[in-house]
Jmol script that loads the backbone (N, CA, C; Angstrom):
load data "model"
ATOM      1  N   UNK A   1      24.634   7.934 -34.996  1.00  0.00           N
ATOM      2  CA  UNK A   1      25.831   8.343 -34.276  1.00  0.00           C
ATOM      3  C   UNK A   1      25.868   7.711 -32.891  1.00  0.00           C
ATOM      4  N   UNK A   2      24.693   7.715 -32.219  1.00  0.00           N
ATOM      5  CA  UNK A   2      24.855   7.066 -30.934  1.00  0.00           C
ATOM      6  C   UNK A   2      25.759   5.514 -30.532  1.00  0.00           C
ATOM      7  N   UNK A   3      24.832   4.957 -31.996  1.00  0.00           N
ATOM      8  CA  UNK A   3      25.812   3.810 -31.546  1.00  0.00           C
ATOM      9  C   UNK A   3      26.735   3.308 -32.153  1.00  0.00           C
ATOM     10  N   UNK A   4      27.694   4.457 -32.548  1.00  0.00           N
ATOM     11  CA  UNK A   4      28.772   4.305 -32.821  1.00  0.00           C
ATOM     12  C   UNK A   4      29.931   4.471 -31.505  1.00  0.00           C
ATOM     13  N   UNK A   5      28.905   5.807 -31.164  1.00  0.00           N
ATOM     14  CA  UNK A   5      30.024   6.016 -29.467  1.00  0.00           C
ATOM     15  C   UNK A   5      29.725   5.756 -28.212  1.00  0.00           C
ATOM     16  N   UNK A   6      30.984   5.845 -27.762  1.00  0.00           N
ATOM     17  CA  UNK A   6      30.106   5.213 -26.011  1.00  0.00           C
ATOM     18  C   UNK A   6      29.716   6.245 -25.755  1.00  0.00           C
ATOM     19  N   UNK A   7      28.551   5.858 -24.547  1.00  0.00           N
ATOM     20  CA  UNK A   7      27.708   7.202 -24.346  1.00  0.00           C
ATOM     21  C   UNK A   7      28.872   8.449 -23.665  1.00  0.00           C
ATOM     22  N   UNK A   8      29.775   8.199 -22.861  1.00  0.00           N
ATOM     23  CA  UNK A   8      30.661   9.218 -22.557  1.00  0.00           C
ATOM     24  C   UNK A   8      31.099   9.899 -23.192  1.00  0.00           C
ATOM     25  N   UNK A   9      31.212   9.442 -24.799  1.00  0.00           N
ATOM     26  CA  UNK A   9      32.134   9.943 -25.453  1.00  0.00           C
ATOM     27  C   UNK A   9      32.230  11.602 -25.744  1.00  0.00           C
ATOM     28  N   UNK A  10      32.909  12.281 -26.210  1.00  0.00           N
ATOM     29  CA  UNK A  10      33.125  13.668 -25.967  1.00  0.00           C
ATOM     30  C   UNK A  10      33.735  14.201 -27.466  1.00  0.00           C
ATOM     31  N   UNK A  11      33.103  15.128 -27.971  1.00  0.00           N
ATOM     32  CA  UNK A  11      33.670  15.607 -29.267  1.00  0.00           C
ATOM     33  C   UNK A  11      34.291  16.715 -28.599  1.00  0.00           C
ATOM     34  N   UNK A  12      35.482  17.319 -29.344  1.00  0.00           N
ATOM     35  CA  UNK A  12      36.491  18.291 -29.207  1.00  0.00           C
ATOM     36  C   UNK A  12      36.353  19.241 -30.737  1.00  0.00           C
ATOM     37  N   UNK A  13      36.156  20.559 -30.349  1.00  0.00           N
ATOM     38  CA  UNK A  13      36.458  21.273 -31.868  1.00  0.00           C
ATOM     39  C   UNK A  13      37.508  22.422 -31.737  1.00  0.00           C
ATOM     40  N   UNK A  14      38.495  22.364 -32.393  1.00  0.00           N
ATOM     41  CA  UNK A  14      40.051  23.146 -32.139  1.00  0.00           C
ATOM     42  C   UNK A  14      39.449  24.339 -32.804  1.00  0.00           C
ATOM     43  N   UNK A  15      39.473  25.457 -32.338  1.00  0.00           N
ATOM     44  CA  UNK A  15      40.002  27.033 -33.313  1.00  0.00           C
ATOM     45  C   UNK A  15      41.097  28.050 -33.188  1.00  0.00           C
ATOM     46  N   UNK A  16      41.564  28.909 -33.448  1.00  0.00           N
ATOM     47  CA  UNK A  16      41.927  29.918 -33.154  1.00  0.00           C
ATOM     48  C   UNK A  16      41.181  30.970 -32.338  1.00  0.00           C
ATOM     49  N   UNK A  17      41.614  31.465 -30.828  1.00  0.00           N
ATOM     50  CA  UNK A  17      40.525  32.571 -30.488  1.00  0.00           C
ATOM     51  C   UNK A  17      40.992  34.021 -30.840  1.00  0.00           C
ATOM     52  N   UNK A  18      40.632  34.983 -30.525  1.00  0.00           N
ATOM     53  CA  UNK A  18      40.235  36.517 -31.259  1.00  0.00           C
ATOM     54  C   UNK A  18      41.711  36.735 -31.086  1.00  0.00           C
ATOM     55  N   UNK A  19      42.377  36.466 -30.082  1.00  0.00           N
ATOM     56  CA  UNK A  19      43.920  36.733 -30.120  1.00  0.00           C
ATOM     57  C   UNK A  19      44.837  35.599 -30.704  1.00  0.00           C
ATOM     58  N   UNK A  20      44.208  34.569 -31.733  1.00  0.00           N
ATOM     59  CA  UNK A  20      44.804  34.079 -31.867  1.00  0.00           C
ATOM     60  C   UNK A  20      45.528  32.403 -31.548  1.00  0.00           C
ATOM     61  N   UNK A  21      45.356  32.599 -30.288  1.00  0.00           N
ATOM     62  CA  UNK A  21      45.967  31.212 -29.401  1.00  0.00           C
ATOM     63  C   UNK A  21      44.908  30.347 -30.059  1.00  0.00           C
ATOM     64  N   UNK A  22      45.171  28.929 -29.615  1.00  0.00           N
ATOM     65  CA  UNK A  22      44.625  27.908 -29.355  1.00  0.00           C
ATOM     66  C   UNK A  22      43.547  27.844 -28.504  1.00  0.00           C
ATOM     67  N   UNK A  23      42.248  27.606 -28.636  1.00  0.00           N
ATOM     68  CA  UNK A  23      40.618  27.497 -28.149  1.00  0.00           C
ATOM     69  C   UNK A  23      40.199  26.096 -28.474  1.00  0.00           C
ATOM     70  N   UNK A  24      39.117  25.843 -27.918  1.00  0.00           N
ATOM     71  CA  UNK A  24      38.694  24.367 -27.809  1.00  0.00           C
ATOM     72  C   UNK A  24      37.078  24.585 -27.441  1.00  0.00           C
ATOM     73  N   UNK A  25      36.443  23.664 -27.792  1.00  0.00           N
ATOM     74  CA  UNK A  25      34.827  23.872 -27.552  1.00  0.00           C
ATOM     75  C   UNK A  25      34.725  22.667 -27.074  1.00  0.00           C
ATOM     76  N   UNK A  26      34.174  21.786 -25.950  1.00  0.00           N
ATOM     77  CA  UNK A  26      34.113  20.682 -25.865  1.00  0.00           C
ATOM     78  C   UNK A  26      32.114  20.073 -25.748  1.00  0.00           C
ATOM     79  N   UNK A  27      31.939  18.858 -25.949  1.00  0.00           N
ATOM     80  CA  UNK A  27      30.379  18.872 -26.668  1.00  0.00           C
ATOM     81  C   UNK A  27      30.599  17.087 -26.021  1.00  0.00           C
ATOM     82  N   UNK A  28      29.235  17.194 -25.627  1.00  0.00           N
ATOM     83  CA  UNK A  28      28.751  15.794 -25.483  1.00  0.00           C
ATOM     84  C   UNK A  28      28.103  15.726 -27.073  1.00  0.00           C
ATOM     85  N   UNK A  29      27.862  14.103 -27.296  1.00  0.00           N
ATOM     86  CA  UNK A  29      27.179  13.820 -28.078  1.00  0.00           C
ATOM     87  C   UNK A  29      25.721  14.239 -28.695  1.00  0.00           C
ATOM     88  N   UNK A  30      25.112  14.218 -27.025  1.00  0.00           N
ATOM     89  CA  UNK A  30      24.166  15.098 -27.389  1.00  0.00           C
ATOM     90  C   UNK A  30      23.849  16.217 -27.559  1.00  0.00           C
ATOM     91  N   UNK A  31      24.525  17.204 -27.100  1.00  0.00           N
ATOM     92  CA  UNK A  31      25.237  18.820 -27.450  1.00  0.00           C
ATOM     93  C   UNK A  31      25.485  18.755 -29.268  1.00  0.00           C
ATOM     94  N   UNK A  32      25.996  18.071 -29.999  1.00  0.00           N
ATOM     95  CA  UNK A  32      26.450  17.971 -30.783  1.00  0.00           C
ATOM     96  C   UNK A  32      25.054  17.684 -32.078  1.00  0.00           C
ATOM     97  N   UNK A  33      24.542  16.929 -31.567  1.00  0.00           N
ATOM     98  CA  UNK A  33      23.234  16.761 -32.141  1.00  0.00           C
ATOM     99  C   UNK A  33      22.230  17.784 -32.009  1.00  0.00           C
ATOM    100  N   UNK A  34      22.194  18.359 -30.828  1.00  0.00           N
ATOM    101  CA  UNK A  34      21.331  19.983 -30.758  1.00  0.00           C
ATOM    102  C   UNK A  34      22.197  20.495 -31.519  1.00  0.00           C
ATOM    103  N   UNK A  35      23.028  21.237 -31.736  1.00  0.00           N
ATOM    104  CA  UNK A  35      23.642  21.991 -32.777  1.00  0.00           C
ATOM    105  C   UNK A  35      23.486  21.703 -34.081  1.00  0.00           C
ATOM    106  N   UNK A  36      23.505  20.445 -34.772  1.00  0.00           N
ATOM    107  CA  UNK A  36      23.477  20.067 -36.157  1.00  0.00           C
ATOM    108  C   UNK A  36      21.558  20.036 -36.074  1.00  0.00           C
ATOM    109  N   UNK A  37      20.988  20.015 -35.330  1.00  0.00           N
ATOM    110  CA  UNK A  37      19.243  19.901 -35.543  1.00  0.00           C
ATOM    111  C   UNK A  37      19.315  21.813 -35.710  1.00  0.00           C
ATOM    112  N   UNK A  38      19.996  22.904 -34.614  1.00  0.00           N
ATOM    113  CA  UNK A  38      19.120  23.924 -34.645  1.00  0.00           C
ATOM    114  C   UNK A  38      20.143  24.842 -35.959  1.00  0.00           C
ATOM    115  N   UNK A  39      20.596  24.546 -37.068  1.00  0.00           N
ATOM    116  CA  UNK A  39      21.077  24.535 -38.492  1.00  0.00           C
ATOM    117  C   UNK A  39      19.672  24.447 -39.193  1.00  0.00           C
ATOM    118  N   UNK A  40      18.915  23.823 -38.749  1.00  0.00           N
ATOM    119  CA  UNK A  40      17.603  23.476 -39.556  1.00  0.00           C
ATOM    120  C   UNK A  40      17.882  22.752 -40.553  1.00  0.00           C
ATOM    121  N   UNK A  41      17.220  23.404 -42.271  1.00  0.00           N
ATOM    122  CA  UNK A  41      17.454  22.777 -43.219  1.00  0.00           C
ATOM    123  C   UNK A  41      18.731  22.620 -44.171  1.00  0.00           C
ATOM    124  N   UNK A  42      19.948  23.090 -43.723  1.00  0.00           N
ATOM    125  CA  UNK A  42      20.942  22.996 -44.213  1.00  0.00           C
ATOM    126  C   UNK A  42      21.488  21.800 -44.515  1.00  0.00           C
ATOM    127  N   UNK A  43      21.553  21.662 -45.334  1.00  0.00           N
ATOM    128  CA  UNK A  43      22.463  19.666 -45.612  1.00  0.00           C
ATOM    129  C   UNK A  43      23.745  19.806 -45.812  1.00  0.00           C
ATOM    130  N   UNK A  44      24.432  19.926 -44.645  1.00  0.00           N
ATOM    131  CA  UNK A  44      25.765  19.185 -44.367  1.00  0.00           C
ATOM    132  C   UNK A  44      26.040  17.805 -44.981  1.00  0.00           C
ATOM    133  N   UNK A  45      27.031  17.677 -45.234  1.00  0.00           N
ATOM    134  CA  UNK A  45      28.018  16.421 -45.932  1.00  0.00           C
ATOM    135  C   UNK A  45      29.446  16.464 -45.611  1.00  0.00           C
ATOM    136  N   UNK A  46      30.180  15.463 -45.031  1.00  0.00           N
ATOM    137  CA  UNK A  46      31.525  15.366 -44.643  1.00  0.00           C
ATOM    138  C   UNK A  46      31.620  14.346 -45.464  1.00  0.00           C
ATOM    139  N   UNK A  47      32.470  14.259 -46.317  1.00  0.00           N
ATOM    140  CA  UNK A  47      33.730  13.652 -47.092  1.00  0.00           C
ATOM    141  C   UNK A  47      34.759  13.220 -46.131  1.00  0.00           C
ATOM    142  N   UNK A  48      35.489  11.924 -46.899  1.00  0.00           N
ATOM    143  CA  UNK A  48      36.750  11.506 -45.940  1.00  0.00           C
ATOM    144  C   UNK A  48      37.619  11.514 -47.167  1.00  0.00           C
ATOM    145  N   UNK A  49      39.066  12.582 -46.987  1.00  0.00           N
ATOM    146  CA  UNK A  49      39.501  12.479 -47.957  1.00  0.00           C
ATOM    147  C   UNK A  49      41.030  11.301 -48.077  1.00  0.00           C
ATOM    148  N   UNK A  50      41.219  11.516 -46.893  1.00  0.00           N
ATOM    149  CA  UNK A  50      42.222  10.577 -46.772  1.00  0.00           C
ATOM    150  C   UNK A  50      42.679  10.066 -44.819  1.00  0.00           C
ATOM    151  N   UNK A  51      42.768   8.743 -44.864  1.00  0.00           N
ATOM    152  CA  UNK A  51      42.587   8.178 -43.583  1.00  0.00           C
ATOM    153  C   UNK A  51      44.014   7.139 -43.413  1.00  0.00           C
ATOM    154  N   UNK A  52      44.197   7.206 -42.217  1.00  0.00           N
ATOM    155  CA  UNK A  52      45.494   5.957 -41.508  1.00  0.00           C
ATOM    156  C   UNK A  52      44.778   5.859 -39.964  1.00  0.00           C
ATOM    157  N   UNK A  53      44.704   4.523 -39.791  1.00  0.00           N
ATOM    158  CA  UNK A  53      44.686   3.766 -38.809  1.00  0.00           C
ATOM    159  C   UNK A  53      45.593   3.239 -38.008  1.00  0.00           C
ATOM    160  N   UNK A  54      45.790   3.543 -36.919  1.00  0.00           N
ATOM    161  CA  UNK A  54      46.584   3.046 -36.081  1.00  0.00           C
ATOM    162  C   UNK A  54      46.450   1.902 -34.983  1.00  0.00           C
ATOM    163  N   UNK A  55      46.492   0.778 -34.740  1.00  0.00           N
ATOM    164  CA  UNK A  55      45.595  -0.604 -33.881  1.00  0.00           C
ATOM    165  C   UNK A  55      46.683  -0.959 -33.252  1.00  0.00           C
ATOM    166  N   UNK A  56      46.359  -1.139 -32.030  1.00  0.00           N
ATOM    167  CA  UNK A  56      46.777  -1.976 -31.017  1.00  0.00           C
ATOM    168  C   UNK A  56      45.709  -2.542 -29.998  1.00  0.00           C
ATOM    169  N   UNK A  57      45.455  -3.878 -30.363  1.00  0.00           N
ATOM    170  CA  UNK A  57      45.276  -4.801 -29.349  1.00  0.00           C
ATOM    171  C   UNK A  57      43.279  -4.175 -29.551  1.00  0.00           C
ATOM    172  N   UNK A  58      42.719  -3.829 -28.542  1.00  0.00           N
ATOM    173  CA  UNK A  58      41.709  -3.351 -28.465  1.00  0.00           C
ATOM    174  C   UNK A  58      41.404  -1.572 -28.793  1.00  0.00           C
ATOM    175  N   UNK A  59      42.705  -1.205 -28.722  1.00  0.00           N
ATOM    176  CA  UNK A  59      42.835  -0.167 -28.746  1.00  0.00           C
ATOM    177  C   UNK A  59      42.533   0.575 -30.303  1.00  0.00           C
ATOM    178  N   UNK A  60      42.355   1.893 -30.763  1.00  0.00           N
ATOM    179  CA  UNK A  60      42.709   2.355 -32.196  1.00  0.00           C
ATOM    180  C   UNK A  60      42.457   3.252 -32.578  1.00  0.00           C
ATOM    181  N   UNK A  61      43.229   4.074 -33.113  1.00  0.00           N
ATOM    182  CA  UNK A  61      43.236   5.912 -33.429  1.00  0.00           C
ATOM    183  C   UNK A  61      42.987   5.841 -34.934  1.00  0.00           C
ATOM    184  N   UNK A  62      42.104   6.510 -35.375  1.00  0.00           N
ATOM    185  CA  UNK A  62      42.036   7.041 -36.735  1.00  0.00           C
ATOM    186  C   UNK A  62      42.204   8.635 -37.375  1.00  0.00           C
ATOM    187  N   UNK A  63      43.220   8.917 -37.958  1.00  0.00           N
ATOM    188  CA  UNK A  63      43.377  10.187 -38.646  1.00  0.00           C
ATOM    189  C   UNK A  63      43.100  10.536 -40.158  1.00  0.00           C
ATOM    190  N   UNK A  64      42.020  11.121 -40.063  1.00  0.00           N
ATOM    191  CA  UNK A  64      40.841  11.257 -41.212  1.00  0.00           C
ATOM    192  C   UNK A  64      40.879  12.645 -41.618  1.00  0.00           C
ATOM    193  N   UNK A  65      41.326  12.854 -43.181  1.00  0.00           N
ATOM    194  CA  UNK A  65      41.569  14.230 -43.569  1.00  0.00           C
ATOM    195  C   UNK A  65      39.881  14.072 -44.109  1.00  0.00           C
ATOM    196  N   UNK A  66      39.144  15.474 -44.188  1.00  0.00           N
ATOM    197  CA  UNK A  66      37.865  15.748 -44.076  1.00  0.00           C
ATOM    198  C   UNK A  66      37.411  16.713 -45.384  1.00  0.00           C
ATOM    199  N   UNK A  67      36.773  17.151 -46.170  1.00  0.00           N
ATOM    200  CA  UNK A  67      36.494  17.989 -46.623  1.00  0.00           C
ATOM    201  C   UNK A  67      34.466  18.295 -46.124  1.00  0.00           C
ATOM    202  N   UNK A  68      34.169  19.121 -46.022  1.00  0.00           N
ATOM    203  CA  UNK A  68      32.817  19.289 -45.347  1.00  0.00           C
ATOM    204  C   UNK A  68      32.101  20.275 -46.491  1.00  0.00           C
ATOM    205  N   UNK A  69      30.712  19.546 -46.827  1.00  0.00           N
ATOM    206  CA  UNK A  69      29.816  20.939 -47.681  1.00  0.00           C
ATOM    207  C   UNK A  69      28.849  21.036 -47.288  1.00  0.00           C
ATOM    208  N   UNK A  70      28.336  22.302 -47.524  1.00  0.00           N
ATOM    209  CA  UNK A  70      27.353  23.014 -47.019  1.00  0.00           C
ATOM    210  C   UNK A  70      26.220  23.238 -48.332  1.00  0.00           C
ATOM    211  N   UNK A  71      24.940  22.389 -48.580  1.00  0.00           N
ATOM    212  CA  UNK A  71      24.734  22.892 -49.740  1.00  0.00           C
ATOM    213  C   UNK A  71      25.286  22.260 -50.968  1.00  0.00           C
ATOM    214  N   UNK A  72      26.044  21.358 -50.679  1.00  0.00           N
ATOM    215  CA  UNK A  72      26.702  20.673 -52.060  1.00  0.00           C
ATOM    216  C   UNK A  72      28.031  21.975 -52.060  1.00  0.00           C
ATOM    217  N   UNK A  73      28.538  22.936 -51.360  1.00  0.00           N
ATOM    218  CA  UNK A  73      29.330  23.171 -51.874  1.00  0.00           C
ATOM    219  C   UNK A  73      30.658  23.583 -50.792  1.00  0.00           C
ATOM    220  N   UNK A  74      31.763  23.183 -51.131  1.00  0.00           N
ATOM    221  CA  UNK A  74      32.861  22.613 -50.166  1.00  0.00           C
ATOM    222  C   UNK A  74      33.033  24.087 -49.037  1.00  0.00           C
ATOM    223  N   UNK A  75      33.038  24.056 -47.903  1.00  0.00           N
ATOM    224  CA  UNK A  75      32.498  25.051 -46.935  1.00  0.00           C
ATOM    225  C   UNK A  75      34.190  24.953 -46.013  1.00  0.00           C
ATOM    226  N   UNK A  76      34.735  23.913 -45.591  1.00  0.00           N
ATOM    227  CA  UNK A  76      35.527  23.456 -44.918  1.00  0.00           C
ATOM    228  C   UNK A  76      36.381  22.153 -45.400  1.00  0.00           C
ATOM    229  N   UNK A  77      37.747  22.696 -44.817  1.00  0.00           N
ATOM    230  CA  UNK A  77      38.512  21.060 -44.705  1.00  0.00           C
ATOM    231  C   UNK A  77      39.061  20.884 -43.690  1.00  0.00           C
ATOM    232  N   UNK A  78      39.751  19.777 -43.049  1.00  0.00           N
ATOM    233  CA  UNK A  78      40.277  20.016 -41.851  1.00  0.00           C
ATOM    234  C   UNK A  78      40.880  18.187 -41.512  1.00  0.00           C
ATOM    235  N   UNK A  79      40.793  17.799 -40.064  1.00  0.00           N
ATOM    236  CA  UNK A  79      41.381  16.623 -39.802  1.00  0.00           C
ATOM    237  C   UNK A  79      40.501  16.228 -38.615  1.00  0.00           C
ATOM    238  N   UNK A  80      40.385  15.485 -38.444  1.00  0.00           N
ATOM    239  CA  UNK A  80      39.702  14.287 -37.597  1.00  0.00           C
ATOM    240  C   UNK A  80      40.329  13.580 -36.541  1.00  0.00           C
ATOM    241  N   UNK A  81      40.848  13.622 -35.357  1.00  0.00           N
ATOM    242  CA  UNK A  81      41.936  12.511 -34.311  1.00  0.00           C
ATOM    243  C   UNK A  81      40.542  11.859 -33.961  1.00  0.00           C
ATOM    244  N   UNK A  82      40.590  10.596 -34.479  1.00  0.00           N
ATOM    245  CA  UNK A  82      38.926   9.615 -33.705  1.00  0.00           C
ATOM    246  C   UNK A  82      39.625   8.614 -32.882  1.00  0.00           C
ATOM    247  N   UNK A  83      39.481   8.375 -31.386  1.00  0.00           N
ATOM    248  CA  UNK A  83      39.712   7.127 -30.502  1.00  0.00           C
ATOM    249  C   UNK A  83      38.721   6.383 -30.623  1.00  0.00           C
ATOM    250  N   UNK A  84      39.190   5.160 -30.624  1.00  0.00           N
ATOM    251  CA  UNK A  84      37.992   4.094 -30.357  1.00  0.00           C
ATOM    252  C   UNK A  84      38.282   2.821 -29.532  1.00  0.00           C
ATOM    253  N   UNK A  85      37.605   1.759 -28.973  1.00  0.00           N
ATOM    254  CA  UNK A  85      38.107   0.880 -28.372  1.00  0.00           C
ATOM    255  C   UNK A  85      37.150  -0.443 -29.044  1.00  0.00           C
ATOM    256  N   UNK A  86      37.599  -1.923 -28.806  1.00  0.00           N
ATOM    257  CA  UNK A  86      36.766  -2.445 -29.024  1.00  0.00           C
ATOM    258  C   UNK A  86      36.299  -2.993 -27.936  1.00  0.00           C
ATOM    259  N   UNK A  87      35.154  -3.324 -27.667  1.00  0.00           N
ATOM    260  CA  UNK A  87      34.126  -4.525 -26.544  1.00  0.00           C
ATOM    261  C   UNK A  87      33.325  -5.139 -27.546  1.00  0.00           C
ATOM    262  N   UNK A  88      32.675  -5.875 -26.327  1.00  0.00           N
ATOM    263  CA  UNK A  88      31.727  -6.551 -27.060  1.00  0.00           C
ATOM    264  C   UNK A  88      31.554  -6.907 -27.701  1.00  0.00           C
ATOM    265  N   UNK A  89      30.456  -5.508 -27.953  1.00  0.00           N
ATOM    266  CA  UNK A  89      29.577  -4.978 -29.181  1.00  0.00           C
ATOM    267  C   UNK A  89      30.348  -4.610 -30.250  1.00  0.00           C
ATOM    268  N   UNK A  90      31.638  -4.980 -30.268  1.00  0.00           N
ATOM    269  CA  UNK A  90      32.383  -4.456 -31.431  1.00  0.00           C
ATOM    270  C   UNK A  90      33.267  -3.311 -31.239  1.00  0.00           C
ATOM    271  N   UNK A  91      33.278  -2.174 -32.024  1.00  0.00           N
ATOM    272  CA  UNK A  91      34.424  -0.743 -31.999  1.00  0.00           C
ATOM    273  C   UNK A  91      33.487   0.217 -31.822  1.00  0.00           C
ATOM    274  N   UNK A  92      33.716   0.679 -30.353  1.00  0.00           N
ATOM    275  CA  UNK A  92      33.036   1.815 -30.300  1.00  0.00           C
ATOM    276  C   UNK A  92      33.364   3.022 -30.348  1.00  0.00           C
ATOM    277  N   UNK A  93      33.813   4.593 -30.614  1.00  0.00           N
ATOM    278  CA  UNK A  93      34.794   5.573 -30.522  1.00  0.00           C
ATOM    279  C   UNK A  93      34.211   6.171 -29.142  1.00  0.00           C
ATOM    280  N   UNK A  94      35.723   6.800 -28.929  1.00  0.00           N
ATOM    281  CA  UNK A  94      35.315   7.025 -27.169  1.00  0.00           C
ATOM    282  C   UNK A  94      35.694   8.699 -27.552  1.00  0.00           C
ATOM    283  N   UNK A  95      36.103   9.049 -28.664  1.00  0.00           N
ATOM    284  CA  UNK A  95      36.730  10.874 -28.358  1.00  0.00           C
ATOM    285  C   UNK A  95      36.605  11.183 -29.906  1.00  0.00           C
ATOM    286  N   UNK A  96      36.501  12.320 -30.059  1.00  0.00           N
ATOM    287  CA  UNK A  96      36.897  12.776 -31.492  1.00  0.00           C
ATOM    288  C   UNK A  96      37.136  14.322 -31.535  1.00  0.00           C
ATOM    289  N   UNK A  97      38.578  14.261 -31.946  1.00  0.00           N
ATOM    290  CA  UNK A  97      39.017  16.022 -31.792  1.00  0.00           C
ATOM    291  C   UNK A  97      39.199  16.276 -33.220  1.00  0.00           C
ATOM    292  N   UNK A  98      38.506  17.700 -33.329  1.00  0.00           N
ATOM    293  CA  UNK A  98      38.735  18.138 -35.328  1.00  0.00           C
ATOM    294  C   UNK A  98      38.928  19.507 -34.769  1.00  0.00           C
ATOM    295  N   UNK A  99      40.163  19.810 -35.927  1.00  0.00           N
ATOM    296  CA  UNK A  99      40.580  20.949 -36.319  1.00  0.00           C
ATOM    297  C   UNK A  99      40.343  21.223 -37.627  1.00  0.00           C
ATOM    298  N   UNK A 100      39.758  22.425 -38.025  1.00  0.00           N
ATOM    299  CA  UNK A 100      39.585  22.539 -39.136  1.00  0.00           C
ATOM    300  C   UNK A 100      41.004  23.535 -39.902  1.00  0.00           C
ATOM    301  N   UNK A 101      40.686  23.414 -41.159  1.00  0.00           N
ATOM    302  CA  UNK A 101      42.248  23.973 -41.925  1.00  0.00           C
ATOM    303  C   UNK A 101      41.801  25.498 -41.818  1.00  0.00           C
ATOM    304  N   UNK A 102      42.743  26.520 -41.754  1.00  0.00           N
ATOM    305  CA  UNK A 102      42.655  27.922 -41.597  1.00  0.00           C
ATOM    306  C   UNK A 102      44.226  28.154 -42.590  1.00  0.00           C
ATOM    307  N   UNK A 103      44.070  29.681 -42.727  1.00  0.00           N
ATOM    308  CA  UNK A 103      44.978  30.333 -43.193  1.00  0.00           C
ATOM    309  C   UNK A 103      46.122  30.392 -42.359  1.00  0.00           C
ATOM    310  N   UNK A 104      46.523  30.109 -41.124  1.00  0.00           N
ATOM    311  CA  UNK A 104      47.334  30.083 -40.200  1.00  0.00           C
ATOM    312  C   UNK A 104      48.178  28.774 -40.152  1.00  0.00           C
ATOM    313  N   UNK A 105      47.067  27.631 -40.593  1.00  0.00           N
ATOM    314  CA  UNK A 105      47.268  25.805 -40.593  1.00  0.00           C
ATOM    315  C   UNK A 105      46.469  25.404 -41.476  1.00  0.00           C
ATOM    316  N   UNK A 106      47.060  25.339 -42.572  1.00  0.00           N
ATOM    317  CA  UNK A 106      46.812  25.088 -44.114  1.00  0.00           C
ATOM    318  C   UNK A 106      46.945  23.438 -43.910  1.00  0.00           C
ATOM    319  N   UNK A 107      46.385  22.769 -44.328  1.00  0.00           N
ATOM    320  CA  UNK A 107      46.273  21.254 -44.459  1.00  0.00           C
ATOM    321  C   UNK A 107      47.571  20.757 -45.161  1.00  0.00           C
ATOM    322  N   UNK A 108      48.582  19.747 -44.212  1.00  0.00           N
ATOM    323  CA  UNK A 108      49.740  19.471 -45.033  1.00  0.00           C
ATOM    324  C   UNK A 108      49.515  18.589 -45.942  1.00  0.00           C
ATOM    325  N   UNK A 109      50.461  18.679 -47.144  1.00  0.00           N
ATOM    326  CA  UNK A 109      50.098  17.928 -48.706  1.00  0.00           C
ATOM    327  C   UNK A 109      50.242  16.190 -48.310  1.00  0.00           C
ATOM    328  N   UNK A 110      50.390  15.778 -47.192  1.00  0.00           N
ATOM    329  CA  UNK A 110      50.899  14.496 -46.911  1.00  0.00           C
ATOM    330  C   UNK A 110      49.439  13.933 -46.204  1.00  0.00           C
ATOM    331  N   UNK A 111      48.758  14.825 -45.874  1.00  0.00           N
ATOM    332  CA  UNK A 111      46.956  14.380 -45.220  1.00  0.00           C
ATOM    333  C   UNK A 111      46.027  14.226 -46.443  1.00  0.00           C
ATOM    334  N   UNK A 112      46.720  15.276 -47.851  1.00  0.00           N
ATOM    335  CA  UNK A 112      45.613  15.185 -49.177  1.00  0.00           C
ATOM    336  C   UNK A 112      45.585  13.987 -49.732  1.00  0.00           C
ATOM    337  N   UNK A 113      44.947  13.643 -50.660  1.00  0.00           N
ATOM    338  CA  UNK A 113      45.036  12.458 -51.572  1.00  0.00           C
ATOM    339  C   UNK A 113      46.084  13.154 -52.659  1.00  0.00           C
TER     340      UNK A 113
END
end "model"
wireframe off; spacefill off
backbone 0.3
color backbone group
């Protein structure tokens, strides 16, 4: 994962809070990696179920419908907003905000395969 993103880069995770509204958790990379290590032995798997790319110039957004398992067995679905830029070294992603699907925001049939 590291060197996929620039080191700044910043994950975003959308929920609903206890009343409802719109909440946000925000995570460095390495925040993000303590969390998936203190899970222990659980084997996570993210699926990409369906993706569009958007490019300009150096620039480029990817919107990645997700399904996630826990265990081999489907736990979550949701969506992916990934920024990235290119240098250099190639395409690096600089942000990534996921919302996962809830009973409130059901995944629209136009993100499924």
């Amino acid at each position: 994962m590291k060197a996929l993103l620039i080191p700044e880069a910043r994950l975003m995770f959308m929920s609903a809070g206890t009343d409802g509204a719109p909440t946000y958790s925000l995570q460095t990379l390495d925040d993000w990696i303590a969390r998936v290590k203190a899970r222990g032995h659980v084997m996570l798997e993210e699926k990409q179920l369906k993706f569009q790319i958007e490019r300009f110039g150096n620039l480029a957004h990817l919107w990645s419908t997700y399904a996630l398992y826990s265990d081999g067995k489907q736990s979550a679905r949701g969506i992916n907003s990934i920024e990235a830029i290119k240098d250099a070294g190639g395409w690096r992603v600089t942000g990534i905000l996921v919302q996962a699907e809830s009973p409130a925001d059901p995944l629209p049939k136009k993100y499924l395969p």
